[in-house]
Every structure is written in structure tokens, then in C-alpha cells.
C-alpha positions as CSV (number, residue, x, y, z in Angstrom):
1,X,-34.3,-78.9,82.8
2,X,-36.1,-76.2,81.0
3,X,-34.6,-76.8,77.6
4,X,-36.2,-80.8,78.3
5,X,-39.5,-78.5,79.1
6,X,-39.2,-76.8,75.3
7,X,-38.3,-80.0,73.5
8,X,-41.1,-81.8,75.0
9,X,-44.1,-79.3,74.6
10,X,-42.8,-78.7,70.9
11,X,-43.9,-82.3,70.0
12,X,-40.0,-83.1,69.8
13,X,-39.5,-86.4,72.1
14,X,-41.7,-89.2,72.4
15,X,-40.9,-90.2,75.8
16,X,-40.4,-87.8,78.9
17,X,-41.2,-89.5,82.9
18,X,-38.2,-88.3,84.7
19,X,-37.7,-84.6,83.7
20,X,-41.5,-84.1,83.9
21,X,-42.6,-81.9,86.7
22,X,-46.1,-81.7,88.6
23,X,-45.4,-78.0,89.0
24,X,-45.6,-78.1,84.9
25,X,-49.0,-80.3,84.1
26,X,-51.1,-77.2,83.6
27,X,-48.6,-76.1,80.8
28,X,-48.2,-80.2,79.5
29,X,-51.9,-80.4,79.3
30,X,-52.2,-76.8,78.0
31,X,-50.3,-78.0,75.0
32,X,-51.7,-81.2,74.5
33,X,-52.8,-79.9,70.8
34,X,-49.1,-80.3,69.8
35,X,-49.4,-83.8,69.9
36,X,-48.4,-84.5,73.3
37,X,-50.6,-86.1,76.1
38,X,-50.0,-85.9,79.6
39,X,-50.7,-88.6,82.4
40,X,-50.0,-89.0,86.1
41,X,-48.5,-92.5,88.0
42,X,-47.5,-93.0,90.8
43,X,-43.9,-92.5,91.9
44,X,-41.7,-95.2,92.9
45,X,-39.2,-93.5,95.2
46,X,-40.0,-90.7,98.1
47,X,-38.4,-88.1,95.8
48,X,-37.4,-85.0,98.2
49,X,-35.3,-86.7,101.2
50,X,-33.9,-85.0,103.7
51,X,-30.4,-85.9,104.7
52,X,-27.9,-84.6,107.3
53,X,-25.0,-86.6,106.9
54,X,-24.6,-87.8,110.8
55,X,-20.8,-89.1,109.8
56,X,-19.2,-85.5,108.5
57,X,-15.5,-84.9,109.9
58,X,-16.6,-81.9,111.6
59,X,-16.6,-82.9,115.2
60,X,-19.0,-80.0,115.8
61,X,-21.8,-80.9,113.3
62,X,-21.8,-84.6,114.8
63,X,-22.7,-83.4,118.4
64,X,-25.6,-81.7,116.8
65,X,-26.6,-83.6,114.2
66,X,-26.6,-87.0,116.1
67,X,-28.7,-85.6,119.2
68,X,-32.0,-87.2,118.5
69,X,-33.5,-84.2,119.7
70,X,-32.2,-81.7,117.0
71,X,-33.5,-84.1,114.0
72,X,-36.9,-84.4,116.4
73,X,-37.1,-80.5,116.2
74,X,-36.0,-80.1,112.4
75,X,-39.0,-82.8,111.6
76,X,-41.6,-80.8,113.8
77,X,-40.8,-77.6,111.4
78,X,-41.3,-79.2,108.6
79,X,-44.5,-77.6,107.5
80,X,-45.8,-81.0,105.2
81,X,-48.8,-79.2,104.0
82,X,-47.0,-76.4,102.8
83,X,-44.9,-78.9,101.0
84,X,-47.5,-80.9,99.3
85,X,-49.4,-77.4,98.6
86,X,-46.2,-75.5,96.8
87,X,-44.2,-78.4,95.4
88,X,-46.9,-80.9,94.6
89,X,-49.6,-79.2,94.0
90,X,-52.0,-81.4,96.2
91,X,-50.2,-84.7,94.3
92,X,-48.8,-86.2,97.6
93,X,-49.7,-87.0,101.3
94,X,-48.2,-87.0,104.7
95,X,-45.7,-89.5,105.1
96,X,-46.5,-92.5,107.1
97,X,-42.8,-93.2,108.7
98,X,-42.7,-90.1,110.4
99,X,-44.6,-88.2,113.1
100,X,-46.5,-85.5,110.8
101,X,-46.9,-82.7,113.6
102,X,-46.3,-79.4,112.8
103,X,-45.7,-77.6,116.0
104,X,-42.6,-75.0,116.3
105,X,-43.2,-74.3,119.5
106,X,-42.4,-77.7,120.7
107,X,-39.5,-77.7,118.1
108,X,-37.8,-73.9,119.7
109,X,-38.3,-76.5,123.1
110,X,-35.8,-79.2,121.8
111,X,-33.3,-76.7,120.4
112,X,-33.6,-74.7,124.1
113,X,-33.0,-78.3,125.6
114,X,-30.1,-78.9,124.1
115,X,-28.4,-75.7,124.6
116,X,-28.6,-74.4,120.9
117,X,-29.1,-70.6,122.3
118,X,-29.3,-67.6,119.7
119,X,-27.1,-64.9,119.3
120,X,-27.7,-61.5,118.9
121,X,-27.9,-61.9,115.1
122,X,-30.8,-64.5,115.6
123,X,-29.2,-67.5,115.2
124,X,-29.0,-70.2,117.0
125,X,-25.2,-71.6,118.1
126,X,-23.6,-74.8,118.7
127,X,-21.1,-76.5,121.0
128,X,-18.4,-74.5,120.0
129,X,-20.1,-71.3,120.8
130,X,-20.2,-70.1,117.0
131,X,-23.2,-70.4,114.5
132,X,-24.9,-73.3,113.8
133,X,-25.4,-73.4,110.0
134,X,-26.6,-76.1,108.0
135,X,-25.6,-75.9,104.7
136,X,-27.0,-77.8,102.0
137,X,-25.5,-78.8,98.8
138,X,-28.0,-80.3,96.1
139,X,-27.8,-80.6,92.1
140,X,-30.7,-80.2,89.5
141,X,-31.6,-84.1,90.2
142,X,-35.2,-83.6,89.5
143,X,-38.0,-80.7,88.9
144,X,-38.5,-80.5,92.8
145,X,-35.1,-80.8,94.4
146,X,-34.2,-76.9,94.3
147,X,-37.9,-75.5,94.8
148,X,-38.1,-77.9,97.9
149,X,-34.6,-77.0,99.6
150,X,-35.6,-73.3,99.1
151,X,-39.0,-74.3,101.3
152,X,-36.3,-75.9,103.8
153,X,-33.8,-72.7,104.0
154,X,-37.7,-70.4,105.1
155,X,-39.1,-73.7,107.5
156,X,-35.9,-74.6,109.4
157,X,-35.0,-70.7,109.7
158,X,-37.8,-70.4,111.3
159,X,-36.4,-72.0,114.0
160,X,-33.4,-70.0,114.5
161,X,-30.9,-71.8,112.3
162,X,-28.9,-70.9,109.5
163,X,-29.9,-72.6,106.8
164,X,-28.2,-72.0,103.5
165,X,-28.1,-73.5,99.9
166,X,-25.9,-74.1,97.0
167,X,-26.7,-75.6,93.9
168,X,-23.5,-77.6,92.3
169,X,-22.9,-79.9,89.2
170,X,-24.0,-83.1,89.4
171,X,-20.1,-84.7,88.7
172,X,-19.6,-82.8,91.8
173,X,-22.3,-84.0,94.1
174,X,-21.5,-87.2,93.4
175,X,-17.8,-86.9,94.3
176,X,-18.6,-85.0,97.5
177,X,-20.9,-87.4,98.7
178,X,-17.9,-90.5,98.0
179,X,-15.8,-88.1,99.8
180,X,-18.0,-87.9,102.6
181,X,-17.9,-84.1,102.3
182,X,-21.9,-83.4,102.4
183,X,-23.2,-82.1,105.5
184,X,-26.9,-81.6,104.3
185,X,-28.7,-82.5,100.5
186,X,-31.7,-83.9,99.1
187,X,-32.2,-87.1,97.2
188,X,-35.0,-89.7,96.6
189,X,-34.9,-93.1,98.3
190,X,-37.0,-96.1,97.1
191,X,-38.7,-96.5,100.2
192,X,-42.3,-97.5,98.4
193,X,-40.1,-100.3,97.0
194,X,-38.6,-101.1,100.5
195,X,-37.6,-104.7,99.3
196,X,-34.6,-102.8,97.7
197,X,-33.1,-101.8,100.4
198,X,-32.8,-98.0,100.2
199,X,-33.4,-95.9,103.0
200,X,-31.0,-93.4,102.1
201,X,-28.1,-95.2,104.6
202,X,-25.5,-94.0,102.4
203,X,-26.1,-90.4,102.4
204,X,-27.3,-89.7,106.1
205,X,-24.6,-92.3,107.6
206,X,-22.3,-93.5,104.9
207,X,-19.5,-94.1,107.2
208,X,-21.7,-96.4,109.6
209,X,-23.0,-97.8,106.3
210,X,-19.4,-98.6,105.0
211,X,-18.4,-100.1,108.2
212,X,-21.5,-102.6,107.9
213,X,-21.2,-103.6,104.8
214,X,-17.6,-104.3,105.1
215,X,-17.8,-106.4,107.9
216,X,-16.1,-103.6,110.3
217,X,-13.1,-103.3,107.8
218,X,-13.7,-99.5,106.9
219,X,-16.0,-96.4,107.7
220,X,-16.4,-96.6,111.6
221,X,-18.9,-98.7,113.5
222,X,-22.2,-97.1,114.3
223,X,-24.2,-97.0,117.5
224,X,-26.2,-99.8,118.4
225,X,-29.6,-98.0,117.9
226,X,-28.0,-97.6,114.2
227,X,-26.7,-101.3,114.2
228,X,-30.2,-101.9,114.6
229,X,-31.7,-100.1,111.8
230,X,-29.3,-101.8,109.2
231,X,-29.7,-105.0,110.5
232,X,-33.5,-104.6,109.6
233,X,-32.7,-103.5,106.1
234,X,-30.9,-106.5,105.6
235,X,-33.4,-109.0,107.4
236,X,-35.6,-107.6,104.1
237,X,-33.3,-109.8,101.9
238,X,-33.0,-113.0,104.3
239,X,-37.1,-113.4,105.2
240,X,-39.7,-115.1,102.4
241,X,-41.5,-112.1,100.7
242,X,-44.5,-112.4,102.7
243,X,-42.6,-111.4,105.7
244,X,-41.1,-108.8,104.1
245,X,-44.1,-106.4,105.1
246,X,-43.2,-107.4,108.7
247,X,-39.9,-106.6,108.7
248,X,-40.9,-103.1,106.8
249,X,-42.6,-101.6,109.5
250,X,-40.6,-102.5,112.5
251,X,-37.8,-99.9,110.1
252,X,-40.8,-97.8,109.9
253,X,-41.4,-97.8,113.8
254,X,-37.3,-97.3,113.9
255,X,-37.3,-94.4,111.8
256,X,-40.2,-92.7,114.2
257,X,-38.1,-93.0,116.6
258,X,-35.1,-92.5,115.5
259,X,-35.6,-90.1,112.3
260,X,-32.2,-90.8,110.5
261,X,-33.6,-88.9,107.5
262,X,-36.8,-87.0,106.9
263,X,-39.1,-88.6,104.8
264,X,-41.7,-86.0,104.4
265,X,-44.2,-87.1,101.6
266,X,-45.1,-90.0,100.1
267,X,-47.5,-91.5,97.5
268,X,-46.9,-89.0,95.1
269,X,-48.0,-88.4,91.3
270,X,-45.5,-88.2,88.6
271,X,-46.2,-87.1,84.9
272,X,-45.5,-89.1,81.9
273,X,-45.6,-86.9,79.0
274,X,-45.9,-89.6,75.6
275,X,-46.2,-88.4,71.7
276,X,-50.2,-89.2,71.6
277,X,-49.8,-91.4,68.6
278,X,-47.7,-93.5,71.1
279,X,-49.8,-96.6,72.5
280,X,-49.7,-98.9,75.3
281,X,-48.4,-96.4,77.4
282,X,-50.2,-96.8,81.2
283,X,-51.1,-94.0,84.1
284,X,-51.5,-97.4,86.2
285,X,-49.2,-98.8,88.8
286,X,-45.8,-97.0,89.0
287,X,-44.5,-94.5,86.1
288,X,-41.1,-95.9,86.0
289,X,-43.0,-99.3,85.4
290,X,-43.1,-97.8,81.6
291,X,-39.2,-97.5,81.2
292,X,-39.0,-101.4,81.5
293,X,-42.3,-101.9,79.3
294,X,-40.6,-100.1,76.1
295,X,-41.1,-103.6,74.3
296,X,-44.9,-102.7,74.1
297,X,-45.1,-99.5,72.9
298,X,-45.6,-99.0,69.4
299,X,-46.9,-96.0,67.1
């Protein structure tokens, strides 16, 4: 990621959208004089999405993980304006999906509710009387995965939990997450593009999701309230486009209730950092839009 940073302040790429950070525009614009101009979009995905995988093997994690409550409590402590302060730099807002509070007090309530008592080292345990730990696994997907999850490990400890973090390879992620071996990670979903279809089904409940899309012949059938939820995302692709909107935010009302992942920002600004001799090259609409518009550019 940093060697991307070098090559692009240097004047030695044309094109850079992906790899570009917000934490990074001061630096982009600082060195605008070496033939590089910077611009902000808008991002197409929600691009720090929390996911507990609510299908893991581990018997233990599942009790916890699918109580309602415990995802109620981990989206209270979720400190958005921290968030949008540290890693975005003021470039984001509170999502809309989600219940925005910020109130620990009512989140320690949930935990207490449920049983989730602390030990005497602080932590809080689970159903089998041992430490509850949530351990996430991410890879360098983007400029704000790691500095995010870090955020996480402080904002969820202060709950009580044990919240830890590894960073692996990407190859690795990948194969973890087919194996159904990720407990906890971070990845974007296209939810401002909701007519794809993404809301992160196959990282949060990938064996519910393989049982629906297989018409019941692997992964394992989900609960109805889940049934539910996927049957929405795939209403998206069966209604005209202009009741598409419709269908959205009846999954929007499901994911308030329900919060299968936590979507915690949205409408967030991404850098484009171009060779300034490059033209047609747009800060309007989304910045991916500019990776299908190559066609235009010209020096």
C-alpha cells in the first residue's frame, strides 16, 4: 500500500482510485506540483463492514453471535463519530440502515441481559463459562480496513469483550472465508448500489446464504427472520426498477431490526489521484464510474 503511495506522488502512474486513501489527501494535494492532481467522488460500496460470521462451527460463538441482543449491543458501541473523525476525516456520515446511538450504558445492559458476565480479568464470558473473544481476521483490502478494525478492538473493548486482530494474506482470507473459517472481518458491500444485491450475505451467513441459493441442497437453512431478509434481496431482481426503491428499504427496515452486519458509514468520499495532463477525468457521480469510462480519457 505504501509503495502505491510512493509511485503515485512521484508522478509515476497515471491512474490511482482504489489504493488512494482519504487519510492521505493532504499529502496528494501537497504534491500536486509533481504533476499529479487530486479529486474526491463518491464511493460506491459502504467500504468498512462489519461482519460476524453468524454460521462459524463453533457451537459457542453461534449462541452469542446469533442473540439479537449481542449484535444490538456491539452497534450501540460503535462510536460513528469517532469513526468518520479518525478514518475519514469528516468524508462520511451516519449510516441510514442502522440505529446511530451511541450509548454504552444501554449496550453493558444487553450484554448483563444475556448473561455475558466478566471475570476477574475484565472480560466478559460466554455460555461455556470461558472468554468471549472476538477475533478478527482482515487483509490489506483497502487504506481503511486495518486503521478501522484497530478503532473496533478500543470501541467493542470497551464493553468488556475481547476483541483481537490479525492481519493475514489476502490468498488466505479468501480461502478462510470459502472455508467458512472467519469468525469476525471487514469488507465493503455495495449497498449504495443495492440493485446488485450485496449485503454482505456471504460473509456474515454464508452457510444460510449457500442453503438459499442452492435451493436447500447445501449450507443449512436459516431462520425464518433470515429467510426473510434474502427473500427481499432477491425481490430486488424480480420487481420493475421503479420498485426497486421499495423493496430497498423494507431490507433497510430489516437490517434495523435485525442488524446482520454493521453498516456504520455511508456516503463517503474517495480520492482519484490522475497525471494532470490526463483529461476527462470526473469528481462527479461515483469514482469507480471512471474505471468503465477509460475510453474517454486522453492526454
Amino acid at each position: 500500500m505504501e509503495m502505491v503511495t510512493m509511485k503515485t506522488l512521484t508522478g509515476e502512474v497515471d491512474f490511482v482510485r482504489e489504493s488512494a486513501a482519504l487519510v492521505k489527501m493532504p499529502l496528494y494535494k501537497e504534491n500536486e506540483k509533481n504533476g499529479i492532481t487530486a479529486l474526491l467522488a463518491n464511493m460506491h460500496v459502504t467500504p468498512t463492514d462489519i461482519e460476524l460470521n453468524l454460521t462459524h462451527k463453533d457451537a459457542n460463538w453461534r449462541k452469542v453471535v446469533q442473540d439479537v441482543r449481542f449484535r444490538q449491543a456491539l452497534n450501540l458501541a460503535l462510536n460513528r463519530e469517532e469513526i468518520i473523525d479518525a478514518i475519514y476525516y469528516g468524508f462520511a456520515e451516519p449510516t441510514s440502515m442502522q440505529d446511530n446511538t451511541y450509548d454504552l450504558e444501554a449496550a453493558n445492559k444487553l450484554l448483563d441481559e444475556m448473561g455475558m458476565t466478566k471475570g476477574a480479568d475484565g472480560y466478559r464470558k460466554g455460555p461455556d463459562g470461558k472468554t468471549f473473544e472476538i477475533p478478527f481476521e482482515v487483509y490489506d483490502a483497502a487504506p481503511d480496513v486495518v486503521p478501522l478494525t484497530e478503532l473496533l478492538v478500543e470501541q467493542w473493548g470497551e464493553l468488556g469483550l475481547k476483541v483481537s486482530m490479525k492481519t493475514i494474506d489476502s490468498a488466505l482470507w479468501s480461502t478462510r472465508n470459502a472455508a467458512n473459517e472467519l469468525k469476525a472481518t471487514i469488507m465493503w458491500t455495495h449497498t449504495p448500489l443495492f440493485q446488485n444485491g450485496d449485503y454482505g450475505q456471504t460473509f456474515w451467513g454464508p452457510l444460510w446464504n449457500a442453503w438459499w441459493t442452492s435451493g436447500g441442497k447445501q449450507g443449512e437453512e436459516p431462520p425464518e427472520e433470515a429467510k426473510k431478509f434474502l427473500g427481499l434481496i432477491d425481490k430486488l431482481y424480480e420487481v420493475p426498477a421503479e420498485e426497486s426503491a421499495q423493496v430497498n428499504e423494507e431490507l433497510r427496515a430489516e437490517m434495523k431490526k435485525n442488524v446482520w452486519y454493521f453498516v456504520h458509514v455511508e456516503n463517503v468520499k474517495q480520492p482519484l489521484v490522475v497525471n494532470s495532463k490526463l483529461g476527462n477525468v470526473s469528481d462527479k457521480g461515483y469514482a469507480i464510474a471512471a474505471n468503465f469510462s477509460g475510453e474517454g480519457f486522453f492526454f
